[in-house]
N, C-alpha and C positions, 0 to 999 in steps of 0.2 A: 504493500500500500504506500510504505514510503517513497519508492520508489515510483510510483505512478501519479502521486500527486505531485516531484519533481519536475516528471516529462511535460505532465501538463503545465505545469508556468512554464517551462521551457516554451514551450508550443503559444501559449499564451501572451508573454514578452515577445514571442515573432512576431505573433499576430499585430500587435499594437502598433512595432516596429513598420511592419508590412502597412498600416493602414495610417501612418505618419509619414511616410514618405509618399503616399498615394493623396494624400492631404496639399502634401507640397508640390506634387507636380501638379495640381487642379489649380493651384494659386500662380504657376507661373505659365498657364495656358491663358489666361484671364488678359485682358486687351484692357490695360487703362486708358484713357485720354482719346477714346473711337471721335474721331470730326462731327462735330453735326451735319446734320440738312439743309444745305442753302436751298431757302426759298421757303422753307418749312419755320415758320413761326406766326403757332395760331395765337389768338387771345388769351390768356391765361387768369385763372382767378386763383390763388394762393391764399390756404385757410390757414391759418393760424391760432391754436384755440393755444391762449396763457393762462397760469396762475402761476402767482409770487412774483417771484425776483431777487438776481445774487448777482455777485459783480461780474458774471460773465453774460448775464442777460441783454443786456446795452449791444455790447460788442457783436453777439450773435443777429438779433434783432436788426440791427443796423445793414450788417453784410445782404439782408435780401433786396434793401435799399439801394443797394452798388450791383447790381444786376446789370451785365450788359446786354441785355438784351432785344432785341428786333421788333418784338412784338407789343402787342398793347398786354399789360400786365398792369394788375391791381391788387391790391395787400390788406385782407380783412384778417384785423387781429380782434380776436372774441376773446372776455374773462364774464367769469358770470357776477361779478359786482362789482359795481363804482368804486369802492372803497380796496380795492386791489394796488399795491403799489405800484406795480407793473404798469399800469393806466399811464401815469405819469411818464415811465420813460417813453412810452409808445406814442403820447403827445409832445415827447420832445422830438422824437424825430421824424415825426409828420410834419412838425415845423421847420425840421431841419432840410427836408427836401421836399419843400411844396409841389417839385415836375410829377413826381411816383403817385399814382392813385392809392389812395387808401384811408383806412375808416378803423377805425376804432367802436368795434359792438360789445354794446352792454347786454349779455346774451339773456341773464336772469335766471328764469324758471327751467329747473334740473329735471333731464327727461330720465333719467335711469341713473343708473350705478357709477356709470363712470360719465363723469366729467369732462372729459376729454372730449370725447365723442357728444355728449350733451350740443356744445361747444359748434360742433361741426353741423350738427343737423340748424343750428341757428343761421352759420356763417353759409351754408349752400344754398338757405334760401334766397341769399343780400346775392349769391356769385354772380355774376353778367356772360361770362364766358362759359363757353361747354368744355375747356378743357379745366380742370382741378387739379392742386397740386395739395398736397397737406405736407405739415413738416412740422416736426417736436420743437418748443421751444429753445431747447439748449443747442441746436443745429448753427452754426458755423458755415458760408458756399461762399466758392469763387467767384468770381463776375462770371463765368462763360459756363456756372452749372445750370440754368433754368433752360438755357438752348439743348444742352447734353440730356437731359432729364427727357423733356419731351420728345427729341428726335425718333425715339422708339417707335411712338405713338402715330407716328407717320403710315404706318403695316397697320393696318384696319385688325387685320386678328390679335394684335397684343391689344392687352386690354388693362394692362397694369404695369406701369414701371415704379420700381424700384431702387436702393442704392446702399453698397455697403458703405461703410460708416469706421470713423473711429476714434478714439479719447485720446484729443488734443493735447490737452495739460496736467500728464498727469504729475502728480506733486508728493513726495512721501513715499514709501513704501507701501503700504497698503494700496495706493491708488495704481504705484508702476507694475503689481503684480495683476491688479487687472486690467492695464493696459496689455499685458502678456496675453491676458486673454479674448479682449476684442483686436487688438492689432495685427496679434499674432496668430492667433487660432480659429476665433470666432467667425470669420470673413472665409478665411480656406478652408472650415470647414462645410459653411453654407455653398459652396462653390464645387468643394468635394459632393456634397446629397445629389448639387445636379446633374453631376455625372451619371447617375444612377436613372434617375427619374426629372420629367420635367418639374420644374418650380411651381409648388402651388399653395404660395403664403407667400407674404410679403414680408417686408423691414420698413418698422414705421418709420425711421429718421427723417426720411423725406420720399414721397411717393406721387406719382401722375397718374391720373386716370380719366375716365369725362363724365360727364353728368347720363350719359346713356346708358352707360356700363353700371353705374352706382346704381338708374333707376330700375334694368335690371335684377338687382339681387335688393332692393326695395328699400333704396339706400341707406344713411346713417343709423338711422331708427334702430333697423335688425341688429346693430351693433351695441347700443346704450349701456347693455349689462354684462359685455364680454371685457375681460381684463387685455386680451391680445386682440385688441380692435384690428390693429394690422395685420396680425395672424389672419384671424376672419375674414377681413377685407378681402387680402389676395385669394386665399380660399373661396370664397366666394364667388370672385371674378372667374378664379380658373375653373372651376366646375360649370360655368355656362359652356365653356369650351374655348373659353379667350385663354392668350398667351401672357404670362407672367414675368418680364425680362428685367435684368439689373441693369443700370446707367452705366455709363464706364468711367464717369467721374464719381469718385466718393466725397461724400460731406465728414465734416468734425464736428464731434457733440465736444463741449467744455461745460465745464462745471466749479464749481471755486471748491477748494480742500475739503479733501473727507478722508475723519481718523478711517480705525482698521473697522469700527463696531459700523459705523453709515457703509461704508465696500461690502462687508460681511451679510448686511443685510440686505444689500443690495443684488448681491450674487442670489441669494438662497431664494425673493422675491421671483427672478429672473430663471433658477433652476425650477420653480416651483410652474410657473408661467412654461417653460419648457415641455414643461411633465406631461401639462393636463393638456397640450395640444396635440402633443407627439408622443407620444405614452410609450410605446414600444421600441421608437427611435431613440427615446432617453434614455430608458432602461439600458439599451443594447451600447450605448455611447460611453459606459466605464472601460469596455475592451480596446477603444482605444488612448485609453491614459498610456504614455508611451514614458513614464516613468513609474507606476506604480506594479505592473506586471515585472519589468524586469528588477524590480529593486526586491521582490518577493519573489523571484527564480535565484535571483543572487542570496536570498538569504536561505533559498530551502534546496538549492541544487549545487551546492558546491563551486569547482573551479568551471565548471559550463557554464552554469547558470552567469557567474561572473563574468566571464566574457561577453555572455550574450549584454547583459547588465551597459558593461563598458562600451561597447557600439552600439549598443542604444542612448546612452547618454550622450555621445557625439552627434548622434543623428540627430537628436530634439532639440540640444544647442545650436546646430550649424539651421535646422528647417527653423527653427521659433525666429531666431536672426534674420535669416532671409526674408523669410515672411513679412517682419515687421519692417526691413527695409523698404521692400518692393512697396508696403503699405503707406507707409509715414513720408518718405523719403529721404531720412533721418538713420542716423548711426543708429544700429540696431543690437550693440553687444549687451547691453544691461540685459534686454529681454531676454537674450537669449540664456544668459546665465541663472535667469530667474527663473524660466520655464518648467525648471525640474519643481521649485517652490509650488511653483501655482498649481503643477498638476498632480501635487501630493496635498494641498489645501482641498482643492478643488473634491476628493475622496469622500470628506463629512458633507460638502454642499452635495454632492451627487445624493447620498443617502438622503439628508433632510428634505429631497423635496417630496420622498413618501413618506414622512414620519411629520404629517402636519398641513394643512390647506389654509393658514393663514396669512395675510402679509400685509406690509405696513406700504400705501401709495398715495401720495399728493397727501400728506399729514391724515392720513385715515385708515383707521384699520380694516381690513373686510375679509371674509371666508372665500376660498373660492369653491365653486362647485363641479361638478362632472362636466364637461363641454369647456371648463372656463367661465363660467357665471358667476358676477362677483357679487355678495351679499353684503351688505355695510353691518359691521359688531353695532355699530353706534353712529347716526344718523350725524353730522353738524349741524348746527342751527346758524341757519341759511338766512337768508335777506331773499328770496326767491319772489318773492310779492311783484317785485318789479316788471314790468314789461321789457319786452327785448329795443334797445335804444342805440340810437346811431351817432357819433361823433365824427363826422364826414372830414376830410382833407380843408385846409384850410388854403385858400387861392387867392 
């Protein structure tokens, strides 16, 4: 017996091996920076639903302002109350560039669970244009991504574009270890599943679609009470039979410092969210830990195990490294030396996302349920009374 459960981590550490290097040739098939469409730049309406504010909010907000782009584009930032600090910067820089269309909705009354989404079923009534772009607060774009983003959309059968994404600044220990994991892993391996199968979910960071498509699957609404609204979304879309494709420009989300306890919970949030979309895919996704198999052939199979162990430990440093180069465009040795860290951390997050259905989002706690349906532990008391209110561009 002891000898059979050796082989098997033996067998096990390949595997992981084997499906780490399969990880990394998917990330360097990947076409960053694809040209856009000349001549292709429809109207665009750009949803923005906010809540709070931290000092990278200004900065991010700002960049969709510096958009170069061709087309007629408009910028509806929705918070569900006045009394929102956020309001404030988004009236600063409506002032600050009077040319950009945009409005400031006071959206109010909460249609379901998630906020988020509340947010957008308000802001796509105000849209003008039939193409829709939606994108996370904390998002960070170059001037030439709203061109790249839409260019997809050109091919009548995609029905949804998407965009990998990833953490700008991270600051600390805690945060560079999960930079490891969106930089360097998280993207190759959304990239790696396509290999397999076409895409049928999306990545909320920032997203294009049109008001056809949405009315379709019976738009924002059907979303209200799902925690992975993007998950849904794409899902959605792809099940009519439309096509699911990622941008080839990525966006940066920024966030201002967070100790290990705000990362921690933020991963387990995230692994939890993983679970209840993909259940079987998450479950299956410990065999490729490409340090915790061989580090347990190394402790239970002697001088094999250890070698297998040692070139595996090279291969996760050299792939985590590359990865996060090709990603950031940025020296990539920290990551890479961290990598064995993250994906020996990463072991208890994997567990806890069966060992628990709770999670803390937008300062609110809520259960989630089978599907992703998210239940509030404890309602906020809301200002909701209001009517949905427009604070239009000033000219």
């Amino acid at each position: 017996m002891p000898q059979l459960i050796a082989t098997v981590l033996i067998w096990l550490a390949v595997l992981s091996i084997g499906l780490n290097v399969w990880q990394w040739l998917a990330a360097i098939r990947f076409r960053f920076g694809a040209k856009s469409r000349d001549g292709f730049n429809p109207g665009v309406s750009v949803l923005r639903p906010l809540k709070g504010c931290d000092a990278e909010t200004e900065r991010c907000l700002e960049s969709w302002f510096q958009l170069g782009y061709n087309g007629d584009c408009e910028i509806l930032f929705g918070v569900a109350s006045e009394w929102d600090p956020v309001c404030d910067v988004v009236r600063r820089l409506i002032a600050k560039y009077p040319a950009q269309k945009a409005e400031l909705v006071i959206c109010g009354r909460l249609l379901g669970s998630n906020g988020k989404v509340a947010s957008l079923c308000h802001l796509l009534d105000r849209a003008q244009h039939e193409v829709v772009v939606i994108s996370d607060q904390d998002v960070l774009v170059s001037p030439d991504f709203l061109s790249s983003l839409v260019t997809p959309l050109h091919d009548k059968s995609v029905g949804l574009v998407n965009c990998l994404y990833t953490l700008g600044n991270p600051v600390g220990l805690p945060m560079w270890i999960e930079a490891v994991a969106i930089n360097s892993d998280f993207w190759s391996h959304v990239l790696q599943g396509n290999t397999i199968k076409r895409m049928d979910f999306a990545l909320g960071a920032a997203m294009a679609t049109t008001k056809t498509r949405l009315a379709q699957i019976g738009g924002f609404e059907g979303l209200v009470d799902y925690l992975a609204d993007d998950y849904q979304l794409g899902n959605r879309i792809a099940n009519t039979g439309a096509r699911v494709e990622i941008c080839s420009t990525p966006v940066e989300c920024r966030s201002e410092p967070q100790d290990a306890e705000e990362v921690w919970s933020h991963q387990v949030r995230w692994a939890r969210t993983v679970r209840v979309c993909q259940p079987l895919p998450y479950f299956l996704s410990i065999l490729s830990n490409a340090t915790l198999w061989p580090l347990l052939a190394a402790m239970g199979s002697g001088a094999r195990g250890m070698e297998v162990f040692v070139v595996a430990l090279v291969v996760r440093v050299m792939t985590a490294q590359f990865n996060y180069e090709r990603m950031v465009g940025q020296e990539g040795w920290k990551a890479g030396l961290l990598a064995p860290v993250k994906d020996l951390l990463q072991v208890p997050i994997w567990a806890l996302a069966f060992f628990g259905n709770e999670i803390s989002w937008r300062d609110q706690r809520f259960q989630v349920d089978t599907g992703g349906r998210l239940t509030p532990l404890a309602w906020p008391s809301p200002d909701q009374s209001v009517e949905v209110t427009v604070e239009p561009q000033e000219n």
